[in-house]
C-alpha positions in Angstrom: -3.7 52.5 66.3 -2.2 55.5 64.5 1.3 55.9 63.4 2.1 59.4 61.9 5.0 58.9 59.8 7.5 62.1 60.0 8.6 63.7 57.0 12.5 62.5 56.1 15.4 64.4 57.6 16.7 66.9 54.1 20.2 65.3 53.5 23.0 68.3 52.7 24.6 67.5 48.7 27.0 68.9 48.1 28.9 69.2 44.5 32.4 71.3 44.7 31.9 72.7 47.7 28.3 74.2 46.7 25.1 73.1 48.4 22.3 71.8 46.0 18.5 72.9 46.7 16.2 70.3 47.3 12.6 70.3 46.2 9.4 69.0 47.0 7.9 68.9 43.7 8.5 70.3 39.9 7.4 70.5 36.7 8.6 68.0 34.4 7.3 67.9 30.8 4.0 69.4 31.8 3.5 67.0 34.9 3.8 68.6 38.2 6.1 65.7 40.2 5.5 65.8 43.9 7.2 63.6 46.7 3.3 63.0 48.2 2.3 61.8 45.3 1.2 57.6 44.9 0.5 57.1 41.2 0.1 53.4 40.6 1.4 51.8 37.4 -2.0 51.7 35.9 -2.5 55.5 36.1 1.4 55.5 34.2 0.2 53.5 31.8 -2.8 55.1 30.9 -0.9 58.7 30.8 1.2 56.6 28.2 -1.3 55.0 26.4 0.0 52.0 27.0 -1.3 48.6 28.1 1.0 46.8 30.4 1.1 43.8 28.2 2.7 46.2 25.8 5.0 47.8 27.7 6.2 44.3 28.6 6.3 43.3 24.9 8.4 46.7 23.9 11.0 45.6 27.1 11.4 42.1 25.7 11.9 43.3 22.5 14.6 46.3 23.2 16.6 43.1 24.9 17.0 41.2 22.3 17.9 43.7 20.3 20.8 44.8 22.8 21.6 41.5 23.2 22.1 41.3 18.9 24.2 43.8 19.1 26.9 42.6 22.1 26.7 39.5 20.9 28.2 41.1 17.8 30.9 43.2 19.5 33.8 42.6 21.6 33.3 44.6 24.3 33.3 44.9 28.7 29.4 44.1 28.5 29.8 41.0 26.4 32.3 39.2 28.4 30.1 40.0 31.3 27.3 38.7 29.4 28.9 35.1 28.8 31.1 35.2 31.7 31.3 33.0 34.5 31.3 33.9 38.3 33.9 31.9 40.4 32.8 30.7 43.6 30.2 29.2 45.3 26.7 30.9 45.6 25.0 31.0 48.8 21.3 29.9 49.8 18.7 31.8 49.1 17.3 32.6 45.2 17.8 30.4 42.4 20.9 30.8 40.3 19.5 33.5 37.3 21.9 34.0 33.9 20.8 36.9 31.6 21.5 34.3 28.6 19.1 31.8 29.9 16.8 35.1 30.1 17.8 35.5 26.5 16.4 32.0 25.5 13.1 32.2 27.6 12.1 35.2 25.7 13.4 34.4 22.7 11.6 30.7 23.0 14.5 29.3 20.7 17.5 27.3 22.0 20.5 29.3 23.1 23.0 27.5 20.2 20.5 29.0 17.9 20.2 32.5 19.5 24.0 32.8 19.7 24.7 31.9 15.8 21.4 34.5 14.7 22.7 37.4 16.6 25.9 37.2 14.9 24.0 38.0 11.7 22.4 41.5 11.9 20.1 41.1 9.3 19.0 37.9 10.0 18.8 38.8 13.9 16.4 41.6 13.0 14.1 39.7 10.9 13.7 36.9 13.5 13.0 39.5 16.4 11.6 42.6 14.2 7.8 40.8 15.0 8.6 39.8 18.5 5.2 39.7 20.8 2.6 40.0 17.7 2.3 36.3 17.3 4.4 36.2 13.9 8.4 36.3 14.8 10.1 34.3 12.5 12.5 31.3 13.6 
């Protein structure tokens, strides 16, 4: 069996009143970007230079760092952060909490993660070697 599966219907956008063009493909910094195209992550990788192991590594470690620096600040995305969500939750996935996210990366207990980040200096010196095998405690 064969299923030919029909290009999209173009959707109008409009901004002010004005209609916006759109395009099939374009160049963007030297990479011609195409709607056709299927580029698996390992072929983004490798156009990066990256492993994904890294990439993985360099996510972990930009999220502790943002968390360092809310954890320092009052602010909307800190009381989100630590907030609490009133209610029941319904079936399905198990309950997920960005801070308990926090401590699985971080491997250290959340008490401990909390008190750290308060300290910039000592915040950056626990995460700074995050993912080589030498972060300090």
């Amino acid at each position: 069996m064969v299923i030919s599966k029909k290009e999209p219907p173009k959707t109008e956008i409009k901004v002010k009143g004005k209609s916006i063009e759109q395009i099939d493909q374009f160049v963007y910094l030297g990479q011609l970007i195409t709607t056709d195209d299927k580029v698996t992550n390992k072929e983004v990788l490798d156009k990066v230079g990256m492993q994904k192991l890294e990439l993985l590594q360099l996510i972990q470690k930009r999220k502790l760092a943002y968390y360092g620096h809310i954890r320092r600040h009052c602010s909307i995305q800190k009381r989100v952060v630590e907030g609490k969500v009133e209610g029941k939750r319904g079936r399905g996935r198990k309950r997920q909490s960005w801070l308990a996210n926090i401590q699985e990366t971080s491997k250290l207990r959340l008490s401990v993660t909390c008190e750290a980040a308060l300290d910039r200096e000592r915040w950056r010196r626990m995460t700074a070697h995050f993912g080589d095998g030498t972060a300090q405690r």
